[in-house]
C-alpha positions as CSV (number, residue, x, y, z in Angstrom):
1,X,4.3,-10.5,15.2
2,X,5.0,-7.3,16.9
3,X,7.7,-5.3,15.4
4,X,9.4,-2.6,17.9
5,X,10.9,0.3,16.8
6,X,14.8,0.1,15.9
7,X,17.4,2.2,17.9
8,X,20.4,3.0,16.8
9,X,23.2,1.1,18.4
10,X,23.6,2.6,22.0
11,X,26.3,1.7,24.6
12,X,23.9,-0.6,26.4
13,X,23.4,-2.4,23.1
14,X,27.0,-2.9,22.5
15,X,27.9,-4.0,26.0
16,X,25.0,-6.6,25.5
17,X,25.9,-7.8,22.7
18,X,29.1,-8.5,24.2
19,X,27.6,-10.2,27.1
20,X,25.3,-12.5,24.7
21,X,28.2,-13.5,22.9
22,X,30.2,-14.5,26.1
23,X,27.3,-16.5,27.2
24,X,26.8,-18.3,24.3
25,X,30.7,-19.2,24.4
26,X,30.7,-20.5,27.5
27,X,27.1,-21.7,27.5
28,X,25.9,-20.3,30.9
29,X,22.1,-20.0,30.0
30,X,21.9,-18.9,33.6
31,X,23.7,-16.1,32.8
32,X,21.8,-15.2,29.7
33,X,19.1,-14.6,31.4
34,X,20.1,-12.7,33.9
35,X,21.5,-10.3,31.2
36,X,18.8,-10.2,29.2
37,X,16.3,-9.5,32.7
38,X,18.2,-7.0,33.2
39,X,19.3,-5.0,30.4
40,X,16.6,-1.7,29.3
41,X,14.2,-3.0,27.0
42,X,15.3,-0.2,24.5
43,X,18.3,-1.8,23.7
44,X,17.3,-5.1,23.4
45,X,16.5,-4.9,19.6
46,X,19.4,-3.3,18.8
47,X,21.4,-6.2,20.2
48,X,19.6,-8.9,18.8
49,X,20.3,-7.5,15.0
50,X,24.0,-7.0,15.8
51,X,24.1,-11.1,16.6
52,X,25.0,-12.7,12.9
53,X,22.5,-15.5,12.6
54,X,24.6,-18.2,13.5
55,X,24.8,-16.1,16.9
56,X,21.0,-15.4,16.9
57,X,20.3,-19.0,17.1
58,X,22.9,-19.9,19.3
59,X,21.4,-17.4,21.8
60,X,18.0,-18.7,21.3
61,X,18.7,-22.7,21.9
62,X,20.9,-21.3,25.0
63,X,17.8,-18.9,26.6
64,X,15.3,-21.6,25.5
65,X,16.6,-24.1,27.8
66,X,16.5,-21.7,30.3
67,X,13.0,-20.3,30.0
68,X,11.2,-21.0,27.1
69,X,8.6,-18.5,27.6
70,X,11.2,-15.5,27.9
71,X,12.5,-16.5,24.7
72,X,9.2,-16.9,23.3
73,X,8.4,-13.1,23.9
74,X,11.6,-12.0,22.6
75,X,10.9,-12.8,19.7
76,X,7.8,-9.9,19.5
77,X,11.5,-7.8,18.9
78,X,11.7,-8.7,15.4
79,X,9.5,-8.7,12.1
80,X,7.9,-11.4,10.5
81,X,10.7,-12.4,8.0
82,X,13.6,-12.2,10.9
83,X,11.3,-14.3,13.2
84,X,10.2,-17.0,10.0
85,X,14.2,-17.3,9.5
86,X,15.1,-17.6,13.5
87,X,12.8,-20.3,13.9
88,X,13.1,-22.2,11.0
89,X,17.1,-22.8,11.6
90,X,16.2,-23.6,14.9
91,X,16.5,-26.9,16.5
92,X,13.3,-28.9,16.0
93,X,13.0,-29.2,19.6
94,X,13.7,-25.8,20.4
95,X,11.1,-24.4,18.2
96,X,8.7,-26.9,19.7
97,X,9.1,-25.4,23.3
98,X,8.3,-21.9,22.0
99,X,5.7,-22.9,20.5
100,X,2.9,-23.3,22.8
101,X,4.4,-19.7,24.4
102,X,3.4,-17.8,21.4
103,X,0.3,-15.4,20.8
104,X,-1.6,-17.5,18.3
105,X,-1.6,-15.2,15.8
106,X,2.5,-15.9,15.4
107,X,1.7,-19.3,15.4
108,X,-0.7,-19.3,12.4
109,X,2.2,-17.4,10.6
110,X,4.6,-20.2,11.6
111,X,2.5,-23.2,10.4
112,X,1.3,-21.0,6.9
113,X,4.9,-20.2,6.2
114,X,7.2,-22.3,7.6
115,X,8.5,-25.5,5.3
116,X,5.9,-28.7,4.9
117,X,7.7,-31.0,7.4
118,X,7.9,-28.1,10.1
119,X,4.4,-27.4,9.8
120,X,3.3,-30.5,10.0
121,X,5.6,-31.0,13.4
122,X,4.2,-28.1,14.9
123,X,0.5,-28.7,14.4
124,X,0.7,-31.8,16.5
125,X,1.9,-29.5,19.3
126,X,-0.6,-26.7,18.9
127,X,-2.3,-26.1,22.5
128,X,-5.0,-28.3,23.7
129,X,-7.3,-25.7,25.0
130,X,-7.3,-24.0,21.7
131,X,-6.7,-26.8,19.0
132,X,-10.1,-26.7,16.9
133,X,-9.9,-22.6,17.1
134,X,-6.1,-22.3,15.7
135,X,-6.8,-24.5,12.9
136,X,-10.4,-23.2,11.7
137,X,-8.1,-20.0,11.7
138,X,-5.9,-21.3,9.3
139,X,-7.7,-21.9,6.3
140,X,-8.7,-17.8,6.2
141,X,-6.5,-15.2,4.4
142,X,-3.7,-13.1,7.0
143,X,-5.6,-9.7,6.0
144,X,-9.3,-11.4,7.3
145,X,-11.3,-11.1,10.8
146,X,-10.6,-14.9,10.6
147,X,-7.1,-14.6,10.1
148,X,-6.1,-11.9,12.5
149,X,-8.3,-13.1,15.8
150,X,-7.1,-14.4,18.8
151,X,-7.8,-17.7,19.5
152,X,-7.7,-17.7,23.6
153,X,-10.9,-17.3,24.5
154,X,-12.9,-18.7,27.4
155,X,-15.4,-20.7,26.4
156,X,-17.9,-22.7,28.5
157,X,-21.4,-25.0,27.9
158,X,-24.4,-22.8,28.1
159,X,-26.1,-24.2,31.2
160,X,-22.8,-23.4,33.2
161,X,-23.5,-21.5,36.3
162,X,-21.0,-18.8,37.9
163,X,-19.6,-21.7,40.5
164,X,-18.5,-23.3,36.8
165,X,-16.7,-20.3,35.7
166,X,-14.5,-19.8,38.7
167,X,-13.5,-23.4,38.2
168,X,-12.7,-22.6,34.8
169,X,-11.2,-19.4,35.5
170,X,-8.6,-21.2,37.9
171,X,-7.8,-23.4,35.7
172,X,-7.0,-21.0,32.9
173,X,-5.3,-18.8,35.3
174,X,-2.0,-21.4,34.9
175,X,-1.9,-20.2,31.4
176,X,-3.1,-16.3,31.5
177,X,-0.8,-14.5,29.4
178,X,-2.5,-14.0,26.3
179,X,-5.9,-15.2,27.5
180,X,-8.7,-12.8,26.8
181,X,-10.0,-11.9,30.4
182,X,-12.9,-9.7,29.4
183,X,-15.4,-11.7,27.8
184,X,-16.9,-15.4,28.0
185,X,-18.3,-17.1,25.3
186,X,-21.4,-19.5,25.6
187,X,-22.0,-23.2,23.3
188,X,-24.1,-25.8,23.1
189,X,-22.7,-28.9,23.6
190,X,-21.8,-29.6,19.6
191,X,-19.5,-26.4,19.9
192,X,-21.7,-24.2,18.3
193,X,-21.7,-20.6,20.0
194,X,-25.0,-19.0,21.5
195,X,-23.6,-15.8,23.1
196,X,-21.0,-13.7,25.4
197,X,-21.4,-12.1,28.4
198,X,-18.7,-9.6,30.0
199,X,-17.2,-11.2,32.9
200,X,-17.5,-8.1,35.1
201,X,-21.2,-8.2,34.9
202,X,-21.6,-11.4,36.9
203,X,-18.3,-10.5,39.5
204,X,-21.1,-10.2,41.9
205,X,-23.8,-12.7,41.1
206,X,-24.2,-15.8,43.3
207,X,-22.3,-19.3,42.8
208,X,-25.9,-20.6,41.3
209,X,-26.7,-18.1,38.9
210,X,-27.1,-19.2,35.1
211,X,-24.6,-17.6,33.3
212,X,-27.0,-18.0,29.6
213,X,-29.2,-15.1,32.0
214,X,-26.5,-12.8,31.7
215,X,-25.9,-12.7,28.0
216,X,-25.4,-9.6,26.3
217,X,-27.6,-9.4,23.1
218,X,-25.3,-6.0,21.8
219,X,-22.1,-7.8,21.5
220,X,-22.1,-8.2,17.6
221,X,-20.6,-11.2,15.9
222,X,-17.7,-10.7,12.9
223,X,-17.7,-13.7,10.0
224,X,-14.3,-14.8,9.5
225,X,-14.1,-14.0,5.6
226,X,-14.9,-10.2,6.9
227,X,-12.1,-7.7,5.0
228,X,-10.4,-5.4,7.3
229,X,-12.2,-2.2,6.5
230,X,-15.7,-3.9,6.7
231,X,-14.6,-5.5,9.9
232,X,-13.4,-2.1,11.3
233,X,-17.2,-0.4,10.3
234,X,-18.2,-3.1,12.9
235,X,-15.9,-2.0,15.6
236,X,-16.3,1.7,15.2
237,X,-20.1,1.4,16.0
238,X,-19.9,-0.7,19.0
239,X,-18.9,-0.1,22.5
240,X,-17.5,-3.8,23.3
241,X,-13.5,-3.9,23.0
242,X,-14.1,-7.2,21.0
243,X,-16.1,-9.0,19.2
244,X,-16.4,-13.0,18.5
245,X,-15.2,-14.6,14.9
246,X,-18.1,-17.1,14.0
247,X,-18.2,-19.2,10.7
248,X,-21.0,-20.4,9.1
249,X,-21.5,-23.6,10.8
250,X,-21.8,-21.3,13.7
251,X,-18.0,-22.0,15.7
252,X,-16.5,-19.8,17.2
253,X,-13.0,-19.7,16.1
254,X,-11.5,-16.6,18.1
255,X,-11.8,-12.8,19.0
256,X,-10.7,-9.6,17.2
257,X,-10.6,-6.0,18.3
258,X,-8.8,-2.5,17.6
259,X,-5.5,-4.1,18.4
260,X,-5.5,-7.0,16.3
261,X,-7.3,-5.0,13.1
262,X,-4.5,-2.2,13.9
263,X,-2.0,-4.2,13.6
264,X,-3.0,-6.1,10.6
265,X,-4.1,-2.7,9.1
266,X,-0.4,-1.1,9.5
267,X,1.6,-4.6,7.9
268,X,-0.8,-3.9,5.1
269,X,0.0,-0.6,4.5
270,X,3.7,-0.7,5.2
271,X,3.8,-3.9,2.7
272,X,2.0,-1.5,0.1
273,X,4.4,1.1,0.8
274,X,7.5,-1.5,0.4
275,X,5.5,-2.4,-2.8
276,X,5.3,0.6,-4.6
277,X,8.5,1.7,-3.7
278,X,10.2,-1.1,-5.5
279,X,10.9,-3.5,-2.3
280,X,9.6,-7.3,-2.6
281,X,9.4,-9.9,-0.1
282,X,8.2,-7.7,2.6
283,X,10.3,-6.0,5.7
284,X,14.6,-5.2,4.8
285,X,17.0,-4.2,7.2
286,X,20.6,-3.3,6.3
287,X,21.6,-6.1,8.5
288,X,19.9,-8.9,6.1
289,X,22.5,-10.6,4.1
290,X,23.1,-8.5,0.4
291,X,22.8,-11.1,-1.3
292,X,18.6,-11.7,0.2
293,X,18.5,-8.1,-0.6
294,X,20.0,-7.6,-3.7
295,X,17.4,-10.1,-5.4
296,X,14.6,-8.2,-4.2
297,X,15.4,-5.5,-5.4
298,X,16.2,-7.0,-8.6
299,X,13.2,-8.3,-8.9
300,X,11.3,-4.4,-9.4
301,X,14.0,-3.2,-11.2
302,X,15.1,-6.1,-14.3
303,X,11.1,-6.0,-15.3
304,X,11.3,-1.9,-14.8
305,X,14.3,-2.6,-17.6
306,X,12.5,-3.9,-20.1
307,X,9.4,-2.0,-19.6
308,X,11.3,1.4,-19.7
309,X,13.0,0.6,-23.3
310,X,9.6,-0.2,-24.6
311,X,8.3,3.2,-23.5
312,X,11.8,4.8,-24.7
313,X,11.7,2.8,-27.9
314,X,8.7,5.2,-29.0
315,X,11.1,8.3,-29.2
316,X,14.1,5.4,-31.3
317,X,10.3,5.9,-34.0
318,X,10.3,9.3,-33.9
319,X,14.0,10.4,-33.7
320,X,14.2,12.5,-37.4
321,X,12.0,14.6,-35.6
322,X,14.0,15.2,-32.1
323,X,16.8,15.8,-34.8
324,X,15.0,18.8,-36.1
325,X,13.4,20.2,-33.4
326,X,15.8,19.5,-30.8
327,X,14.1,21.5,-28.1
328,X,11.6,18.3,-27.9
329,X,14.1,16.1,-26.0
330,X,13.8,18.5,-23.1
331,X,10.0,18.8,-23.3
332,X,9.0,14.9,-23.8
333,X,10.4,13.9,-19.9
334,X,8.4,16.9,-18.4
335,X,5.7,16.0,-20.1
336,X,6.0,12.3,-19.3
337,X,6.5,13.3,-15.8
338,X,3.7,15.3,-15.1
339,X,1.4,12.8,-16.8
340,X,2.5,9.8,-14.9
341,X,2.2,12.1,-11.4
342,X,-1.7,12.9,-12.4
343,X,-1.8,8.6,-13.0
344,X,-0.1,7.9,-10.0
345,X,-2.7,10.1,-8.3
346,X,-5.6,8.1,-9.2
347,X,-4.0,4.4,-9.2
348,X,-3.5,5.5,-4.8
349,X,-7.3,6.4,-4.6
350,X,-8.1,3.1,-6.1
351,X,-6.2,1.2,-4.3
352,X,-7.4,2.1,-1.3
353,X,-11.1,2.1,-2.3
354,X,-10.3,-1.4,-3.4
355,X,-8.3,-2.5,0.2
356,X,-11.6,-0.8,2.3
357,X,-14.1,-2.4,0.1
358,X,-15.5,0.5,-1.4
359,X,-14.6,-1.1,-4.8
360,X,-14.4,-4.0,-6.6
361,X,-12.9,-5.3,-9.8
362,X,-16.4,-5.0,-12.0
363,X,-16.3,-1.5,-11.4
364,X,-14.1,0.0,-14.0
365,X,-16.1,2.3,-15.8
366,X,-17.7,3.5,-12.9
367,X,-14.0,4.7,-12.2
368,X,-13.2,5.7,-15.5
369,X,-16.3,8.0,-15.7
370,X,-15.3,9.4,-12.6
371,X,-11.4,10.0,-13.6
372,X,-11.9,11.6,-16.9
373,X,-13.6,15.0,-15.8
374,X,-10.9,15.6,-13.3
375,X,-7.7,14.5,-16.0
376,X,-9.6,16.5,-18.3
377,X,-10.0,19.8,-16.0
378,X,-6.5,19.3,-14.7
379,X,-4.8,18.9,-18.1
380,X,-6.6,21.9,-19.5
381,X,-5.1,23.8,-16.3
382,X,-1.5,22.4,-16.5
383,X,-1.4,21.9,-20.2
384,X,-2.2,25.7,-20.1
385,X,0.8,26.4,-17.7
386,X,3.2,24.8,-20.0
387,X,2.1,26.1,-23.0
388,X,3.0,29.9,-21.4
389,X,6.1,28.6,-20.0
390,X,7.1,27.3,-23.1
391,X,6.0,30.1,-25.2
392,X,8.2,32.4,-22.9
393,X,11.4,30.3,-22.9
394,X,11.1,28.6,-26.6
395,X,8.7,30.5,-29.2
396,X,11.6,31.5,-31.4
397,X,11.7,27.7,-32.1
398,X,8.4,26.9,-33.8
399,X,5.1,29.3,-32.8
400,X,2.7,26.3,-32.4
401,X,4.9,24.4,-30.2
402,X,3.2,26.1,-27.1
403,X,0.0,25.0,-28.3
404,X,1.2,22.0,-29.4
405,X,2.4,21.2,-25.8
406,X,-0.6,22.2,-23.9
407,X,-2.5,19.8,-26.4
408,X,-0.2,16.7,-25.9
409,X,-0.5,17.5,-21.9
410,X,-4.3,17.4,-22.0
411,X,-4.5,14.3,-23.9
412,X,-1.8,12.5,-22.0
413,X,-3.0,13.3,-18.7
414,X,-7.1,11.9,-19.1
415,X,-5.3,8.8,-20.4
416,X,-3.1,8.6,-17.6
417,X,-6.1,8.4,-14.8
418,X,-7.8,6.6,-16.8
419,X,-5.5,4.3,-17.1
420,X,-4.5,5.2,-13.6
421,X,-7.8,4.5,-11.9
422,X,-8.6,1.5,-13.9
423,X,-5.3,-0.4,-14.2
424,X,-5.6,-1.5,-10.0
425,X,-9.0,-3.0,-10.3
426,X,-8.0,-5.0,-13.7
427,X,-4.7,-6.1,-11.5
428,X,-7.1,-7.3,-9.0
429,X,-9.4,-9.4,-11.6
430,X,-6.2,-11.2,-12.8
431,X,-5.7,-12.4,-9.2
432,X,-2.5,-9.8,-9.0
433,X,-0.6,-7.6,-6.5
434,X,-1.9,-3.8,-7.3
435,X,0.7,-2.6,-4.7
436,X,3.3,-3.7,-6.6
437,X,2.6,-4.1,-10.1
438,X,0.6,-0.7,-10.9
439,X,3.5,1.6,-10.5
440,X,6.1,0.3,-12.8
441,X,3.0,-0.8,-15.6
442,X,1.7,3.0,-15.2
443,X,4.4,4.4,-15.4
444,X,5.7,2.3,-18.9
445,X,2.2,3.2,-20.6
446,X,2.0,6.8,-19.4
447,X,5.7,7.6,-20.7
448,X,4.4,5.9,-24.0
449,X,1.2,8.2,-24.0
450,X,3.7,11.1,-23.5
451,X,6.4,10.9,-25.8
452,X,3.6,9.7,-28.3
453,X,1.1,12.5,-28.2
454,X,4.0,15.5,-28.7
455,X,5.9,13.9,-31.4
456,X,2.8,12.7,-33.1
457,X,1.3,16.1,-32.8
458,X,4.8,17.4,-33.8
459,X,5.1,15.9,-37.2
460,X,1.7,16.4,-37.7
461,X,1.8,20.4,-37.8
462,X,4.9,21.8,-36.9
463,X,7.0,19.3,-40.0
């Protein structure tokens, strides 16, 4: 599912809003769609996320009885969670005539996410042409060349001859929207794919010509398990826009290129971005209702709770200390800080080594090895700056507090990327989110590390 940029709320918007809510009053689909054909695309999405979701379905049931198909690509205006919710309060029969209007790939995230009894309704309408290929598709994971292809392909037997294609190719014209154009793919007659051919290259062969002569032997073949980044080494070193998705039993289940792989690629990181920042659940939008939102959030910040007053506890341990050298309660959060910045630095490098392949789980001390020179190097350097800033603004306190400082930085910060760099590919062992759970867990043990190593070292020499 496409999502298009939000406007803000123009005049055009407003004035369509207006006009969808008149229709829908007075149930005039013809006038709905007249509206709707003519209104600027810009301000389309704005108008739709005005409409309160009772509205939005209204709207939808209205236009769909008009023209399904409209109504169908109107729904590219909104992300994956609006257009789940839109079609799920749907009427059964409404949903049912999009259906068969939708790219493919929105339908696999219909029947993987919708509830049990829709799902199982909408896989006995799934298109004819393209029944086997949408459901092989299925069983793959959404971030997979098997799980992002397109499924409208052309295929045709292998002895077919170019009279056979432009049969074909007339057929399929009646349905040509999201067909891809640009390639055909050859079988045998149990389904199992020998080949592709561009269909430029035979524009001017005669009616009789074999198309199985015309095969091109540099179009590469993707397996449907294929991660992303692996799939997107493939791309990058061949000219062909796309390439098939074969499994192992040798069917051909669809076709991916640069836009499918980009697209997948950008959900992926935005939904790693939403992650880390503390948002669940995927896309939010002020105009979800608070409620939706608020336990989203809730659900970052109540385990961020208890994991903070562990870390904080450490300093509850230590406090006869703070109490005589007071100028420690400043000192431990800039410590803490700094450490959790040089751990946050190395938890993003493995995450991405780990979403392009270049890493898996089993490699942890290869990481670690590589993370302690650099937290060592760099907490030498900074523990070095804070020790002269610290000498300058508080050596009347204690003279080995400087040194003392510099030390506890050092220490804290190899921990941290080691910790840092490890703590994603453990995540990933144990089957969890790294996205979302290294962040808050880093940031609990590197506070600990922190306010551990200066009032240890503290009471150690300076009591």
């Amino acid at each position: 599912m496409t999502l298009n940029s939000i406007s803000l709320h123009s005049t055009s918007a407003e004035q369509l809003y207006s006009q969808l809510l008149f229709c829908v009053e007075t149930q005039n689909a013809d006038l709905l769609h007249k509206n709707i054909e003519t209104t600027h695309s810009e301000a389309l999405p704005s108008a739709f996320r005005m409409l309160s979701d009772h509205d939005r379905v209204a709207v939808w049931a209205l236009l769909s009885s008009k023209s399904p198909k409209l109504a169908a690509n109107l729904l590219d205006h909104f992300s994956d969670n609006e257009f789940l919710a839109l079609i799920s309060q749907l009427p059964l029969e409404v949903s049912v005539s999009l259906f068969e209007y939708l790219h493919s790939t929105d339908r696999r995230i219909l029947i993987s996410q919708l509830p049990h009894q829709l799902q199982s309704q909408l896989k006995r309408v799934l298109p004819q042409k393209w029944r086997n290929e949408e459901r092989a598709a299925l069983i793959y994971p959404e971030n997979s060349a098997g799980g992002i292809c397109k499924n409208e392909i052309i295929k045709i037997r292998a002895e077919a001859t170019v009279a056979d294609l432009n049969a074909v190719l007339e057929e399929k014209e009646q349905n040509s929207d999201h067909l891809e154009w640009r390639y055909v793919y050859l079988r045998n007659e149990k389904g199992v794919f020998l080949g592709a051919l561009k269909l430029k290259d035979i524009f001017l062969q005669s009616p009789e010509t074999k198309l199985k002569e015309h095969v091109d032997p540099s179009i590469p073949v993707a397996a449907p398990e294929l991660e992303l980044y692996s799939l997107k080494s493939i791309l990058d070193t061949t000219l062909h826009s796309v390439i098939p998705v074969v499994n192992e039993h040798g069917f051909q289940i669809g076709v991916v290129g640069f836009k499918q792989l980009n697209e997948a690629l950008y959900e992926q990181s935005k939904h790693q971005l939403l992650e880390q920042s503390g948002v669940f659940g995927g896309d939010e939008f002020r105009s979800m209702p608070t409620f939706t939102r608020n336990l989203r959030r809730l659900a970052f910040l109540l385990p961020s709770v208890i994991l903070s007053y562990a870390a904080v506890s450490i300093i509850a341990a230590y406090e006869p200390i703070i109490e005589q050298i007071a100028v420690l309660a400043a000192i431990l959060p800039l410590v803490a800080n700094l450490s959790g910045a040089a751990g946050n630095q190395a938890v993003a490098v493995s995450i991405r080594e780990l979403s392009m392949g270049h890493l898996s789980a089993k490699d942890w001390l290869y990481v670690i090895a590589k993370e302690v020179p650099i937290g060592l190097i760099n907490g030498i350097l900074i523990g070095g700056v804070l020790g002269v800033l610290t000498l300058f603004t508080h050596s009347n306190e204690h003279i080995g507090l400087p040194l003392l400082i510099g030390i506890a930085y050092a220490f804290s910060s190899v921990l941290a990327v080691m910790i840092g760099g490890a703590l994603p590919l453990l995540l990933r062992r144990l089957n969890l989110d790294p996205a979302m759970l290294s962040s808050p867990v880093l940031t609990t043990l590197t506070d600990a590390i922190a306010f551990f190593s200066v009032l240890y070292l503290a009471q150690l020499f300076l009591l």
